[in-house]
SEDO-397840 format. One line per 3 residues: number of its first residue (from 0); their letters; for each residue x, y, z of N, C-alpha, C, O. Coordinates in pm, whole numbers. Each point is the difference from the previous one (the first is absolute). Layout:
<atoms>
NUM = A = X:Y:Z:X:Y:Z:X:Y:Z:X:Y:Z  ...
</atoms>
This chain:
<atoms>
0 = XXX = 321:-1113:4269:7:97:-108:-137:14:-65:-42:-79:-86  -20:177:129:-113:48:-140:3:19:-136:85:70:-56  -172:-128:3:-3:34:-169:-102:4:-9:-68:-20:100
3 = XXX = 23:42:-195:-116:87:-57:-29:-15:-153:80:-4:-94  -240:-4:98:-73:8:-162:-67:127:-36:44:99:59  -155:-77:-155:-26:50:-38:-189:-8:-8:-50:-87:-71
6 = XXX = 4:138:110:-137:-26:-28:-100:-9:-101:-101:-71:-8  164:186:-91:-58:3:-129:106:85:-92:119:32:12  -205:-13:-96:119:29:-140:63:193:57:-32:44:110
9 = XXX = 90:12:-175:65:130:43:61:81:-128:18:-66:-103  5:161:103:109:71:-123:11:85:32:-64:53:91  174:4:-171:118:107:20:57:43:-133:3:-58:-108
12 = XXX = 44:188:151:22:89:-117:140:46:47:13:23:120  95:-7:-202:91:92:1:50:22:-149:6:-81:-92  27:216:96:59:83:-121:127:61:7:17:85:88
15 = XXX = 102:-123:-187:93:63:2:4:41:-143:-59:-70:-82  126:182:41:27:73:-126:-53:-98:-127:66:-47:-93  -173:36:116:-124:25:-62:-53:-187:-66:-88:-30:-79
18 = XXX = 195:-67:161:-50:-105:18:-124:-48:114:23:55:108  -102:-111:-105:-89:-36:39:-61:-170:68:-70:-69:-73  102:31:189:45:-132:47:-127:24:91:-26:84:85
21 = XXX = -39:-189:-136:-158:-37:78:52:-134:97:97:-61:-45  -148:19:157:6:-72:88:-119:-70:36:-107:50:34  143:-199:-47:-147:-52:63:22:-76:129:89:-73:-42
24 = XXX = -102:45:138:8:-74:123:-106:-118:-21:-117:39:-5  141:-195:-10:-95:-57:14:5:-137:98:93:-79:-13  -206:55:116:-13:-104:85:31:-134:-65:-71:11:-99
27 = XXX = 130:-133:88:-9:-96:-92:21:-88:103:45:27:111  -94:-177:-170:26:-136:53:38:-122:-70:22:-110:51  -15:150:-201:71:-115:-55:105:71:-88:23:120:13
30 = XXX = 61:-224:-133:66:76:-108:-136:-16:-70:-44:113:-22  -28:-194:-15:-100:24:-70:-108:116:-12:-53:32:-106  23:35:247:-29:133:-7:75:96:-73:-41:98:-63
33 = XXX = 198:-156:85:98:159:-27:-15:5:-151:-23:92:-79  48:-235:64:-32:20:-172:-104:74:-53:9:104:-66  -121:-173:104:-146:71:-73:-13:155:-7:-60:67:-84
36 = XXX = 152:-15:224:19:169:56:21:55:-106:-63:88:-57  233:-185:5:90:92:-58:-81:-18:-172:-15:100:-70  -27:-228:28:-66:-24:-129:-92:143:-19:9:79:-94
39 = XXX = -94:-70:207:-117:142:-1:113:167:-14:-23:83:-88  127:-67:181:44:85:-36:80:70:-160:-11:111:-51  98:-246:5:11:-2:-134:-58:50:-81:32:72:-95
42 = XXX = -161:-127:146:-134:13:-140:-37:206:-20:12:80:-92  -69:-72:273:44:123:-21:68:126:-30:-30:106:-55  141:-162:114:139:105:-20:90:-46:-114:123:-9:7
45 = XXX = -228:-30:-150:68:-36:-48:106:79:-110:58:-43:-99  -61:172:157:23:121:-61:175:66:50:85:51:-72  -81:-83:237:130:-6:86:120:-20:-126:-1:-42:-116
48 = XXX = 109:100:215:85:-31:-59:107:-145:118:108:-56:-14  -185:52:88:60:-79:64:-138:-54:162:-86:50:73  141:-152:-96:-110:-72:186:94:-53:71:92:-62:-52
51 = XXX = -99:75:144:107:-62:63:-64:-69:153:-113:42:27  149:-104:34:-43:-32:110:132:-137:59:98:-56:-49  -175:53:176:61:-73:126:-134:-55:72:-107:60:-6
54 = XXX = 127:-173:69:-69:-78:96:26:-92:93:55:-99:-47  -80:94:198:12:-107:29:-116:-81:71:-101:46:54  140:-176:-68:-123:-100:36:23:-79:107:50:-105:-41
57 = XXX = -61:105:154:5:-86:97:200:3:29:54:77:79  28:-190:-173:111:58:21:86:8:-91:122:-6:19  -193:24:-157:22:0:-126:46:151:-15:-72:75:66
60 = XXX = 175:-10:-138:-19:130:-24:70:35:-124:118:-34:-11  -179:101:-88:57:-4:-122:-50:180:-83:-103:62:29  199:-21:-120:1:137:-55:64:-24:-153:67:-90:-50
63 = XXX = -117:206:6:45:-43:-171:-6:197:-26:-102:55:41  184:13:-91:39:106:-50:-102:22:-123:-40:113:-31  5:-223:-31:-85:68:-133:50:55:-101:-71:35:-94
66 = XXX = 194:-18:95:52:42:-126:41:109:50:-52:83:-76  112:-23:156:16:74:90:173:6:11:39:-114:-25  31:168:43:161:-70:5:25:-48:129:-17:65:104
69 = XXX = 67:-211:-115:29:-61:114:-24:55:155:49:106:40  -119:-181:29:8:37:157:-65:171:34:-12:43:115  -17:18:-213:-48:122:36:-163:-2:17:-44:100:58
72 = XXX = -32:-179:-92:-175:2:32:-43:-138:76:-84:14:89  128:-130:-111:-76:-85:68:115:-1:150:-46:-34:110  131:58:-119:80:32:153:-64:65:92:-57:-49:99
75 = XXX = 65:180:-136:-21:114:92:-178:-61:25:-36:-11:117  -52:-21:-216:-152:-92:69:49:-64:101:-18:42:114  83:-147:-137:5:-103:87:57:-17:147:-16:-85:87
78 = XXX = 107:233:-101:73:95:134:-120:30:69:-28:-54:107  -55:151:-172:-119:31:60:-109:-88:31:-82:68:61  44:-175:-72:-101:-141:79:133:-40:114:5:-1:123
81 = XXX = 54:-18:-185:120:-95:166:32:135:112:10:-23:120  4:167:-175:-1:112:110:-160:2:86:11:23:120  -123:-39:-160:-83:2:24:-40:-130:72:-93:5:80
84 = XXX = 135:-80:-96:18:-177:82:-166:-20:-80:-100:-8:70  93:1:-213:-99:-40:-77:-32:-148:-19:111:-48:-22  -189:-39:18:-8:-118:-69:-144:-48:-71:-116:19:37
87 = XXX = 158:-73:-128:-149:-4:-82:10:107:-43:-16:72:98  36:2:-197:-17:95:-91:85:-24:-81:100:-70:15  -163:174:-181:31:-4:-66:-4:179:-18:-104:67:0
90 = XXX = 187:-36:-9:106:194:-68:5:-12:-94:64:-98:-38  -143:209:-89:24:3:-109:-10:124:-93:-104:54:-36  237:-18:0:31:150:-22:9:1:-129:44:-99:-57
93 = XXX = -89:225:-23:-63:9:-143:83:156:-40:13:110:54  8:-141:-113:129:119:-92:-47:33:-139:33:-63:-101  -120:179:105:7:65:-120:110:103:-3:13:84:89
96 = XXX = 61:-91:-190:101:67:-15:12:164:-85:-20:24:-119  56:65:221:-4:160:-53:70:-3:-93:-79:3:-94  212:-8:40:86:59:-103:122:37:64:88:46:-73
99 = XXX = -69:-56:177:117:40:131:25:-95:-1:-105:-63:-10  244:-50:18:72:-81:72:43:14:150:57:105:31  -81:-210:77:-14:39:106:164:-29:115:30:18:118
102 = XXX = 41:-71:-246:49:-101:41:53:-67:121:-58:49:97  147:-142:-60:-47:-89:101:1:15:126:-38:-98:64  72:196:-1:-42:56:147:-116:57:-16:-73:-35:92
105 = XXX = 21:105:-164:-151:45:-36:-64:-84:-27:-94:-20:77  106:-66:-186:-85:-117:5:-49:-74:143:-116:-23:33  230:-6:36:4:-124:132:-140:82:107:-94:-46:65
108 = XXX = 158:224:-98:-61:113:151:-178:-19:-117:-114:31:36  136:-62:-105:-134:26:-67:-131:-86:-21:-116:35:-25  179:-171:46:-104:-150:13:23:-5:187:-96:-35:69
111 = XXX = 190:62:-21:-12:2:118:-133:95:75:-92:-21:79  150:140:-161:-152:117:74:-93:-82:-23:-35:-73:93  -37:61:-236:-130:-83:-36:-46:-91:97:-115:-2:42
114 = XXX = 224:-91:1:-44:-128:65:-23:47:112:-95:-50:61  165:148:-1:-60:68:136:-157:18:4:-95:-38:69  118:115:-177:-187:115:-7:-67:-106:-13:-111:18:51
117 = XXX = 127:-163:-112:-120:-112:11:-35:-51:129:-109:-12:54  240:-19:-12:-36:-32:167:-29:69:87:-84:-38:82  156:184:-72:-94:99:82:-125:41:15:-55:55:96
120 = XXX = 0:-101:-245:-145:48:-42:-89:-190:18:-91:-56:-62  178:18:173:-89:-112:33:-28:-16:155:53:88:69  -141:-202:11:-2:-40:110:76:-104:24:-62:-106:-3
123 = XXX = 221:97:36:43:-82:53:-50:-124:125:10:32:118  -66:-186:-160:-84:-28:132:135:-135:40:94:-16:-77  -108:-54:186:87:-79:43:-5:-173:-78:-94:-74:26
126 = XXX = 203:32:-116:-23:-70:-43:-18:-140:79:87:-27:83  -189:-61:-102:-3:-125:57:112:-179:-94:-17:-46:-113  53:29:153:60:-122:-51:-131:-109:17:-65:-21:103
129 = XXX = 48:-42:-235:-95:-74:-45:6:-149:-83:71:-30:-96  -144:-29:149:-11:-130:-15:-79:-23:-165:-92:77:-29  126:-164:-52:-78:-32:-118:-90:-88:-19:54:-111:-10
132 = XXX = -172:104:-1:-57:-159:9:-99:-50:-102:-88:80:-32  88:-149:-1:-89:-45:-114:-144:-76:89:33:-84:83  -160:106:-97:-82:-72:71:-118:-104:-135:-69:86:-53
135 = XXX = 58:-127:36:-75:-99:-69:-139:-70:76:-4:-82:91  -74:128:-143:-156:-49:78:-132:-40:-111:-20:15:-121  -31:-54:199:-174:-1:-93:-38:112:8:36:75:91
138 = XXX = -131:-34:-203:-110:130:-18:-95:-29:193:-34:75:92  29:-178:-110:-105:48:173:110:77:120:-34:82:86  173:-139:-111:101:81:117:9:86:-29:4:80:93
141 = XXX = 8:-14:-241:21:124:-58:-34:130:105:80:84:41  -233:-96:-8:-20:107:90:45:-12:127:13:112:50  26:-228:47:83:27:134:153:68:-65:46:97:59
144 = XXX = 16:-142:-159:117:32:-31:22:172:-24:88:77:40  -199:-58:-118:20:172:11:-52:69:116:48:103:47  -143:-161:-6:35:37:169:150:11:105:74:74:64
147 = XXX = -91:-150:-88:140:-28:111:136:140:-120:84:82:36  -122:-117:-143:85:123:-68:-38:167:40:72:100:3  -216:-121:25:-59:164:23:56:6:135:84:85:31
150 = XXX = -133:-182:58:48:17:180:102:56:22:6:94:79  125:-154:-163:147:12:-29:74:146:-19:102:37:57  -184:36:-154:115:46:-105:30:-57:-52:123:0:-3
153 = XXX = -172:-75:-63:155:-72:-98:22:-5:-145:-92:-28:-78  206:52:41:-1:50:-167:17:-112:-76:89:-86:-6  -257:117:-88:3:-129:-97:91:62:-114:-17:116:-36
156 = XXX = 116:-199:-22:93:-30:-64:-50:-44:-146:55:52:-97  -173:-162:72:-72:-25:-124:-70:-109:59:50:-81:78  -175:81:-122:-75:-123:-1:-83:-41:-97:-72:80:-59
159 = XXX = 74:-218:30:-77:-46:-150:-119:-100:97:10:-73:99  -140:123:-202:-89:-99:40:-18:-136:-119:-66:21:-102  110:-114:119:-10:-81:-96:-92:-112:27:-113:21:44
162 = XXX = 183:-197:-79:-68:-100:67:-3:17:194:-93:-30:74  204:77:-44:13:59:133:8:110:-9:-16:57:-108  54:25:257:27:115:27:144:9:26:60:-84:67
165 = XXX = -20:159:-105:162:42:24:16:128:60:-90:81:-22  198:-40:103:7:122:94:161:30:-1:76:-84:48  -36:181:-92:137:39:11:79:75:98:69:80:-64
168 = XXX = -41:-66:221:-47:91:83:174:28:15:94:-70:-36  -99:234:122:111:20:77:-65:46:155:-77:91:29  126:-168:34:-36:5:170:143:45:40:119:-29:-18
171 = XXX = -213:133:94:138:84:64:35:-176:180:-75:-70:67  236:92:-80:9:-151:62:-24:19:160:27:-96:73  -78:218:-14:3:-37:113:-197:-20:27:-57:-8:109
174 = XXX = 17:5:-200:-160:-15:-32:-36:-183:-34:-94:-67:44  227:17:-154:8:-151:6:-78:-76:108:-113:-38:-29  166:11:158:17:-123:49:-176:1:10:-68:-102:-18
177 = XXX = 3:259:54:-189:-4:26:-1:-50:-141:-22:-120:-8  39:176:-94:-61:-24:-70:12:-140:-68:-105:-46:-45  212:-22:32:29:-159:-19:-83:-97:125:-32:-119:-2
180 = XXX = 18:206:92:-153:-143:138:-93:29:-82:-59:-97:-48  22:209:11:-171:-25:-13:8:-44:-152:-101:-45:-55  217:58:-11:-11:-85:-159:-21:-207:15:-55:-83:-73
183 = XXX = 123:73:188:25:-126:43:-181:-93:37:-32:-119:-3  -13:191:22:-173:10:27:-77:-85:-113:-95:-79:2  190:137:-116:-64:-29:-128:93:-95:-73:121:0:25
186 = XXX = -189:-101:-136:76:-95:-50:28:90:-148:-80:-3:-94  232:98:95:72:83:-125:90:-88:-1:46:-80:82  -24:111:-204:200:10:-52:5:127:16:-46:94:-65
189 = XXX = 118:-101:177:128:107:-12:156:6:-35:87:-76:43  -78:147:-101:134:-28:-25:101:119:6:-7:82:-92  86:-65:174:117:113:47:94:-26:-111:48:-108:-34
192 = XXX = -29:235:-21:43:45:-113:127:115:30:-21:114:41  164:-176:-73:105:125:-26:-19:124:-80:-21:-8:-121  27:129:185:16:127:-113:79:-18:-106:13:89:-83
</atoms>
């Protein structure tokens, strides 16, 4: 079965009698991303009469209406990432409200369109299943370590330079086993880490 991410961020527009539901499509890899997303959208839209969104993470999947009446906005999102065989993203639909009540078959046809126009207005690419790893080194490994990260692809996750070096990585897992020999080379803590 194929599934699929997202490459970069996306949006979408749909209008019904004279409400106004903005769409954002966004690539994510932690809840801690989704948070910071949704903290930034708040700030902006802080005008909405409603945000609503859906996400899922690896095999986490979760939706919230927003104040929305039951099951009519974060549903119909979350219909649309699992129709699309989405993972890793975060859908997030923004409702300024016309003066028209839409109610709840309009509502459902109406966060549904939105969430379409975000994903249509994206590059669907093939998602990889990925490994987590924490790497721990000296400032002198520091530079083989981001090497072997540039060689890779591989998505740094967070890294702190402190008394050591710390590395937060997601390795897509069929890239692992190369990339755990030539870590073995070097005297790290590594440490394999659950999502």
């Amino acid at each position: 079965m194929d599934v699929y991410t997202v490459a970069q961020k996306s949006q979408g527009l749909y209008k019904e009698k004279g409400s106004e539901f903005i769409s954002f499509l966004y690539p994510v890899c932690s809840k801690y991303q989704i948070d910071e997303i949704l903290r930034q959208v708040r700030k902006e839209y802080f005008d909405a009469r409603h945000i609503c969104y859906a996400y899922k993470l690896d095999k986490t999947e979760y939706c919230t209406d927003g104040g929305e009446p039951s099951h009519t906005a974060g549903n119909p999102i979350l219909r649309q990432i699992q129709a699309y065989k989405l993972n890793n993203v975060l859908l997030v639909v923004i409702r300024y409200f016309g003066g028209t009540k839409l109610g709840v078959p309009g509502l459902i046809h109406a966060y549904q369109s939105a969430a379409q126009e975000a994903i249509r207005n994206n590059t669907l690419v093939e998602w990889q299943e990925k490994q987590r790893v924490k790497i721990e080194c000296s400032y002198a490994q520091a530079s083989i370590i981001k090497n072997i990260i540039r060689q890779h692809s591989v998505e740094i996750i967070n890294s702190s330079f402190e008394e050591n070096c710390n590395f937060l990585l997601d390795i897509p897992k069929e890239k692992w086993f190369n990339i755990q020999t030539m870590l073995e080379k070097y005297t790290l803590k590594v440490t394999i880490l659950e999502k």
